[in-house]
Every structure is written in structure tokens, then in C-alpha cells.
PLY file of the C-alpha trace (Angstrom):
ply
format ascii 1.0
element vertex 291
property float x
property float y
property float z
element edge 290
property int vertex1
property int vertex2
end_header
-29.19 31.01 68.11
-32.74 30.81 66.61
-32.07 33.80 64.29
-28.86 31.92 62.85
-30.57 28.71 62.54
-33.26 30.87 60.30
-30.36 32.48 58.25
-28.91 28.77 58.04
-32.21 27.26 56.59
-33.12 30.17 53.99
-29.84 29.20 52.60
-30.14 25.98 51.86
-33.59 26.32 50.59
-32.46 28.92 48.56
-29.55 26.42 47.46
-31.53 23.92 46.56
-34.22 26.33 44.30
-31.48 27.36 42.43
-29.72 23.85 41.83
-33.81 23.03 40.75
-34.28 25.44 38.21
-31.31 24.32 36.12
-32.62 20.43 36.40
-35.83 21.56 34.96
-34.77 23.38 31.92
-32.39 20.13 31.42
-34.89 17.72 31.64
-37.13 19.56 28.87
-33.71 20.97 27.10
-34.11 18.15 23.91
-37.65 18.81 23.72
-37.38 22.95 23.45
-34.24 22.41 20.85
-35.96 20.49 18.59
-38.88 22.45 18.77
-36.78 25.54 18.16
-34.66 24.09 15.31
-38.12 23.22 13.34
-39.46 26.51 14.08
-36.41 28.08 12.86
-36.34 25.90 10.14
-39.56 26.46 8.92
-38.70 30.55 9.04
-35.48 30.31 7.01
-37.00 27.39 4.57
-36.93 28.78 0.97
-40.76 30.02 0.03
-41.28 29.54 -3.58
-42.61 33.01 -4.36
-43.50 34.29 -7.97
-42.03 37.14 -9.42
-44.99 39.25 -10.94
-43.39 39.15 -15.14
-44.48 42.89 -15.37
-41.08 43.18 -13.15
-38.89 41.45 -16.10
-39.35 44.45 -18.70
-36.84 46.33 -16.65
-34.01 43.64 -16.85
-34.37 43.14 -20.03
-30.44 43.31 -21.03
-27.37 41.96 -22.82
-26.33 38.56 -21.41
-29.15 39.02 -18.53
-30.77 35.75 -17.43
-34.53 36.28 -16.90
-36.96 33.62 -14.46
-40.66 33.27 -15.85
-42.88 32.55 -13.06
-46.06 30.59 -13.86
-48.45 30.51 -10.77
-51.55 30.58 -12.59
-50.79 27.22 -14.32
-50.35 23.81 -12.91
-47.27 22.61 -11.40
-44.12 21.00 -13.51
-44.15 16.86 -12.97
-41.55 18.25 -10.36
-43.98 19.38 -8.52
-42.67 23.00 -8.33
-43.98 26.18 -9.72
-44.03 26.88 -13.27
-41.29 28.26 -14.22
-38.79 28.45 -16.75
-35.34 30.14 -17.26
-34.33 32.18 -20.14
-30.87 33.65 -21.01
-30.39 36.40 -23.92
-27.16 37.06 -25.73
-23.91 38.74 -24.41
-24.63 41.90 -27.13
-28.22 41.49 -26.94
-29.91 44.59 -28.87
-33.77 45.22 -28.66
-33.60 46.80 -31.95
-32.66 43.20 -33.40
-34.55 40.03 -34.09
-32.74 36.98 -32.52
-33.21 33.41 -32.89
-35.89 31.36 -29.72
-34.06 28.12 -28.74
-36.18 26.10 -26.23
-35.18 23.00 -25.00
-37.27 20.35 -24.04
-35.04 17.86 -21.74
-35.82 14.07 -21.14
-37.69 11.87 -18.01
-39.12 14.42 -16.35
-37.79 17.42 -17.93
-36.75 20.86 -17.02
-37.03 24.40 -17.22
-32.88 25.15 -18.12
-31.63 25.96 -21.46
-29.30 24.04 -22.96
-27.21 25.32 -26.09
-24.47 22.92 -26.62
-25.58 21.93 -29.81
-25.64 25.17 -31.10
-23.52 27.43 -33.75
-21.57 30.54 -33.23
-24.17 33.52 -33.10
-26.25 35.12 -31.10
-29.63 33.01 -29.68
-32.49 33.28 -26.79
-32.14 30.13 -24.95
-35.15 28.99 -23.25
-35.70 25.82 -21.40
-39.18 24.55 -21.28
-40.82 22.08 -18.18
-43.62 19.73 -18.68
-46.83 19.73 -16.95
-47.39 17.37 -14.11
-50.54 14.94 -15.25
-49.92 15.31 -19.21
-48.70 11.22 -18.75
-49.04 8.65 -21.84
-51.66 6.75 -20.07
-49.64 3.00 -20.35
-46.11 4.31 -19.21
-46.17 6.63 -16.37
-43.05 8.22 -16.57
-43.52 9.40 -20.55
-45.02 12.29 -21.70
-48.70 11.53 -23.53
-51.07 14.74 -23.57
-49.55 16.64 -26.00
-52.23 19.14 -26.28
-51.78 19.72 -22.73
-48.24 20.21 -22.85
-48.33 22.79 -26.03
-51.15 24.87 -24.30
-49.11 25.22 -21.16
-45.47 25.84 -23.19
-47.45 28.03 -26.02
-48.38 29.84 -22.75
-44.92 30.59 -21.46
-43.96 31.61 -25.46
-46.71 34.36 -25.67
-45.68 35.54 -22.25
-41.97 35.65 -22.90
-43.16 37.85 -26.46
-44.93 40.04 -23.98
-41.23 40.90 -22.81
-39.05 39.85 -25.26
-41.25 40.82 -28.49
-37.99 40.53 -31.11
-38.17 37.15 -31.08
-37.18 35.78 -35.49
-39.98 32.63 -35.67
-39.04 31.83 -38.71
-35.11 30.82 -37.44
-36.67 29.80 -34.37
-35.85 25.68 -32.78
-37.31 23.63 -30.54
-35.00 21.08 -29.50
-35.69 17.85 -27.18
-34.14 15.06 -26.12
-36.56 11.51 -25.07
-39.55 13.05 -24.07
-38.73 16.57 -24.95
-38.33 14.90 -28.98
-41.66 12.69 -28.18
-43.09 16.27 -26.89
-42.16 17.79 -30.29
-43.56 15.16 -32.60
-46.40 14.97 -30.21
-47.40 18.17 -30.56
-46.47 18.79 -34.64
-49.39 16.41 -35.24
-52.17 18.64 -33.14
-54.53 19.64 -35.52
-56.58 22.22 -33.94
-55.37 25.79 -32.51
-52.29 27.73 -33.09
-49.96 25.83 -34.19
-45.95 24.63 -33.34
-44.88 25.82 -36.42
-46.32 29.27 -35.93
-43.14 29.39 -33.59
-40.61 27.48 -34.90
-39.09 27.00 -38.14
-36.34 24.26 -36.72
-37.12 20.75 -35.30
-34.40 18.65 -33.53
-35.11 15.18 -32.38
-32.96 13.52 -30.32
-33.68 9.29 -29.87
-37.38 10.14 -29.29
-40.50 10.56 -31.24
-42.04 8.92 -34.14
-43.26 6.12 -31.91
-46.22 5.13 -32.28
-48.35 6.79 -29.39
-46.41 10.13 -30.36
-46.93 9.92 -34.09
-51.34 10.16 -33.42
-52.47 12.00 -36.25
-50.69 13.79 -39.33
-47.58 15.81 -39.85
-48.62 19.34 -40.91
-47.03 21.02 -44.39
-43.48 21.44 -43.36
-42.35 23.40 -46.57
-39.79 26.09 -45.88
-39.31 23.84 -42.14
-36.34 22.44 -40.87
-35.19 19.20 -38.89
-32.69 17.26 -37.63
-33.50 13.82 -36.12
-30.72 11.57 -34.58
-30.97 8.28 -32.89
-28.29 6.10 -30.93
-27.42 3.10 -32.67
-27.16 0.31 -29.34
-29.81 -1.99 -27.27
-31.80 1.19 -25.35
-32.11 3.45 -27.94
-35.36 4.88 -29.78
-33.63 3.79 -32.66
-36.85 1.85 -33.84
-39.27 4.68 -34.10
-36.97 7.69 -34.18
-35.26 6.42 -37.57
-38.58 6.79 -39.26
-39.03 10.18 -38.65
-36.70 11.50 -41.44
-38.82 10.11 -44.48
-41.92 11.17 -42.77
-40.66 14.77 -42.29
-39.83 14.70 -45.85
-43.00 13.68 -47.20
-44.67 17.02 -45.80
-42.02 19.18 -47.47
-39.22 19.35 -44.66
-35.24 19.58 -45.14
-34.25 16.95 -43.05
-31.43 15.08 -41.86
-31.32 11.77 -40.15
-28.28 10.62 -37.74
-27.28 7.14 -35.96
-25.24 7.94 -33.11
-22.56 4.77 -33.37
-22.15 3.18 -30.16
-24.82 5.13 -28.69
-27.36 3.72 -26.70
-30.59 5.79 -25.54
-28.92 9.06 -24.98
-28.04 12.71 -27.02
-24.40 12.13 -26.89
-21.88 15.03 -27.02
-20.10 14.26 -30.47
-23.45 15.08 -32.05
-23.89 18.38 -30.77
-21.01 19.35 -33.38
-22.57 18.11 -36.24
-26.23 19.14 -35.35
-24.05 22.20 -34.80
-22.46 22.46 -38.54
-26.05 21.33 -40.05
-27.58 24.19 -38.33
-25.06 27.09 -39.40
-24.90 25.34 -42.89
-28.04 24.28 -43.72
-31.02 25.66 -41.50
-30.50 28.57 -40.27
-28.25 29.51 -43.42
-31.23 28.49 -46.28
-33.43 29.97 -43.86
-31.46 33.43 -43.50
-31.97 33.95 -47.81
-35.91 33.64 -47.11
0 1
1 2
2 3
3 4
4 5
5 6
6 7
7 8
8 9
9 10
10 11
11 12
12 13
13 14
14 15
15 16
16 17
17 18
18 19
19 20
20 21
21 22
22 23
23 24
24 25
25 26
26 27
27 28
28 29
29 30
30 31
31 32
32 33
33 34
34 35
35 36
36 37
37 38
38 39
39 40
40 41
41 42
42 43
43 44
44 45
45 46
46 47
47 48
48 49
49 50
50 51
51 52
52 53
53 54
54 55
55 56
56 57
57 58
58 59
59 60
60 61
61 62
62 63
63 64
64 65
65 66
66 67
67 68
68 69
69 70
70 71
71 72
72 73
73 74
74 75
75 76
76 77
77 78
78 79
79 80
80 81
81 82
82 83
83 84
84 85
85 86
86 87
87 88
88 89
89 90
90 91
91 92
92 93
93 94
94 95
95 96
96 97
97 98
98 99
99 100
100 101
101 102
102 103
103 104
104 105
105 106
106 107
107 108
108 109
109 110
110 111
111 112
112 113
113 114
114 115
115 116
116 117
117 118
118 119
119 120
120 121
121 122
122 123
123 124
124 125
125 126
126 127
127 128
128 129
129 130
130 131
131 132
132 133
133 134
134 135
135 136
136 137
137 138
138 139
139 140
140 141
141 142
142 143
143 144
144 145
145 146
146 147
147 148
148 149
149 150
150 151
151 152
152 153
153 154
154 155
155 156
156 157
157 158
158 159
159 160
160 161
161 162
162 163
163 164
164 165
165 166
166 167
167 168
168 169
169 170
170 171
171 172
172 173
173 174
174 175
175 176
176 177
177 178
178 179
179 180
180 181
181 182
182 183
183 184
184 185
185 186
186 187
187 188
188 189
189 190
190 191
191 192
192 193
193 194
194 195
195 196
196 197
197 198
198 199
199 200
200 201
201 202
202 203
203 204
204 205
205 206
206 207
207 208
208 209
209 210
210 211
211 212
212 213
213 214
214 215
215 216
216 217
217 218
218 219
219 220
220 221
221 222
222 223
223 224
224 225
225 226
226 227
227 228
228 229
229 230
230 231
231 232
232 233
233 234
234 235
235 236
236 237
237 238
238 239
239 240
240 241
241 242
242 243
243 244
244 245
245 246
246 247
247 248
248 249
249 250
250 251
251 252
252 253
253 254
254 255
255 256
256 257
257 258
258 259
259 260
260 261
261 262
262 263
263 264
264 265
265 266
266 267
267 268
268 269
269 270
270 271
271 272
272 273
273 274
274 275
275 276
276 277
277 278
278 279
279 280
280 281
281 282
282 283
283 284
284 285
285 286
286 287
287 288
288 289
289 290
């Protein structure tokens, strides 16, 4: 009787270790899964890693799209790793010399082409970020250093010649919209160091520059250069200081041709891309083509 009565109490002890082993693991169960979702969020979490550009020779090809890792310079006023992203034509040939389009976007920029307010043809497209820091001192969220910003995107140039060495200057643009056309004009008037126009041959501002904090110092000689300035037309625009770009342009020897967007406020609207388009084919890159 004593010997069952053992048997009979082992049980429930047992029982009873069993049913507590399950209520522990439930009482910490929120605990481990959130502990376990940030450590497995923290191992799947995108690192940004650099891709060493001695790796980019190799894929080097028609209609390839190429990423230009940076980590040697400062951060974009993203915050992210220098970067920018650079697509070549569909029938891309090393043994021709193509066009460099870089695009310099607005607020706080970018490092995507853009080339919707290009011709027919063949072209590099390039989009170009900003450094964080290079601020106009009395408005934050504009660009202001410009020699900071053309020694950091002069950087990026020379390193995507290093890899891309058939690059036609002369029939070269830069392109910006807002701060990417305050950028340009910025940068134009730097008078020491290599220079924007050792790179480009085309200017296009869109409703930015020729403000009076970008327009510091003087336009450089511009003969044989090219630009297209446009400016929206409504309350918002850069209609103001952009409109006075054209005759100063001119004065240093440039082909130029100003544009009021109608009904455009501060913005580079779509129907202009055709006719910065038709100015390009039939003026710029044409007159430039006979040089």
C-alpha cells in the first residue's frame, strides 16, 4: 500500500513539473519574441556596403546600369552613402564618344538620372546627390557651398572617366531643377580650380539660379557654351531671379534661350521637356556637333 502511494505521488509531482515548465516559457514568451524579432531584424536589415569601383570595369556594357559608391566622401543631405547611379545607352560602344547627362534634382536632391527632357540619341545619364552640410547659411533646406558641392560631384566625374573614359565634354549637360539649377549657377561662378565648363558644354536651368546668393562672383567666358534657362510663370516660382539669367549668359558669349512656363508655378513641368528637347537636337548639340 506504501509502494502505491509512492507510485501515486511521483505522478503527480511529475504532473505538476511538466504543467510548470510550459507556464514559465509563457510568462517570458512576449519578452523572448520581441527580443528575437529585433535580433532577427537587425541580421536581415539591409547593410549599406560599397562596391569597390575597380569591380565596375567589368560591367561596363550596352544598356548596363552602373552604382558609384563613394565611402571616402561625406554622406548625401540624405544621410546615406555617396552614391550615384549611372545608365549607358542600349548600343553602347566603347569605341565611341557619347554625350554625359547629369542631373542635379531639387530640395534635397538625388543620385537618379533623369532624361525626359532629352532628344532621340544615344546619352550617359548620370544623376548627381548633394553633400550633406554644403547649406546656404540663411535657408537651411537650399544648397549654399558651391565649392563644396563641385569638389565632391567633380569627384564622382573623374571617377566615372576612370571607367567610362569616352565620355564627348564638349556635348556634355548638366541639368538641374531648384537647387540642382542654383547648384549649376553656383558653381559656374567658382573662380579657382578646374572648372564646370571643363565638363560640360550644355547648361539647363530649370526655375532656379541667378538669385542673388547663387549669382556670388562672375560668369566665366561661355563662348562656344550652351544654355537653356526656363522659369514658371505663377506665385512660387523663381521667376524673379531665374529670368535674368538669359541676358547674363549672353553677355559672356553663351547661346541661350530663356522660357516662362505659363501657368507654372515653382516646378520643371512636363510640356517643357519637349521643347528643351527640340532646342537641344536643333540648336546645342546640333551647332555643337559642326565644332
Amino acid at each position: 500500500m506504501n509502494l502505491a502511494r509512492l507510485f501515486l505521488l511521483l505522478a503527480i509531482s511529475g504532473a505538476l513539473i511538466a504543467a510548470d515548465k510550459p507556464a514559465s516559457k509563457k510568462t517570458s514568451a512576449k519578452g523572448d519574441e520581441k527580443t528575437a524579432a529585433k535580433t532577427e531584424e537587425k541580421a536581415v536589415a539591409p547593410v549599406e556596403k560599397a562596391i569597390p569601383r575597380t569591380e565596375l570595369k567589368a560591367k561596363v556594357a550596352p544598356g548596363a546600369t552602373l552604382r558609384f559608391d563613394f565611402p571616402e566622401l561625406t554622406v548625401d543631405r540624405h544621410g546615406a552613402m555617396a552614391a550615384c547611379n549611372l545608365t549607358l545607352p542600349a548600343n553602347y560602344d566603347a569605341a565611341k564618344k557619347y554625350p554625359l547627362v547629369a542631373w542635379l534634382g531639387g530640395g534635397e536632391g538625388g543620385n537618379n538620372p533623369s532624361g525626359s527632357f532629352l532628344p532621340a540619341g544615344d546619352f550617359i545619364l548620370v544623376g548627381l546627390p548633394y553633400p550633406k552640410g554644403a547649406n546656404n547659411p540663411v535657408q537651411a533646406n537650399m544648397v549654399g557651398d558651391f565649392a563644396k558641392i563641385w569638389t565632391y560631384q567633380r569627384f564622382m566625374l573623374d571617377e566615372i572617366a576612370k571607367v567610362i573614359p569616352n565620355i564627348d565634354k564638349a556635348h556634355s549637360i548638366i541639368a538641374g531643377f531648384s537647387n540642382g539649377a542654383h547648384s549649376i549657377d553656383g558653381m559656374l561662378r567658382l573662380s579657382s580650380g578646374p572648372k564646370l565648363t571643363d565638363y560640360f558644354g550644355i547648361f539647363v536651368f530649370a526655375d532656379g539660379g541667378g538669385s542673388t546668393y547663387t549669382s556670388k562672383g562672375s560668369l566665366p567666358d561661355l563662348k562656344g557654351k550652351f544654355a537653356y534657362a526656363c522659369w514658371g510663370g505663377e506665385k512660387g516660382s523663381n521667376k524673379a531671379a531665374t529670368s535674368l539669367l538669359p541676358k547674363a549668359l549672353k553677355t559672356k558669349g553663351a547661346t541661350v534661350l530663356g522660357s516662362e512656363m505659363t501657368g507654372v508655378g515653382h516646378a520643371f513641368a512636363e510640356t517643357e521637356h519637349p521643347k528643351v528637347a527640340e532646342w537641344l537636337a536643333k540648336v546645342a548639340l546640333a551647332t555643337a556637333a559642326k565644332k
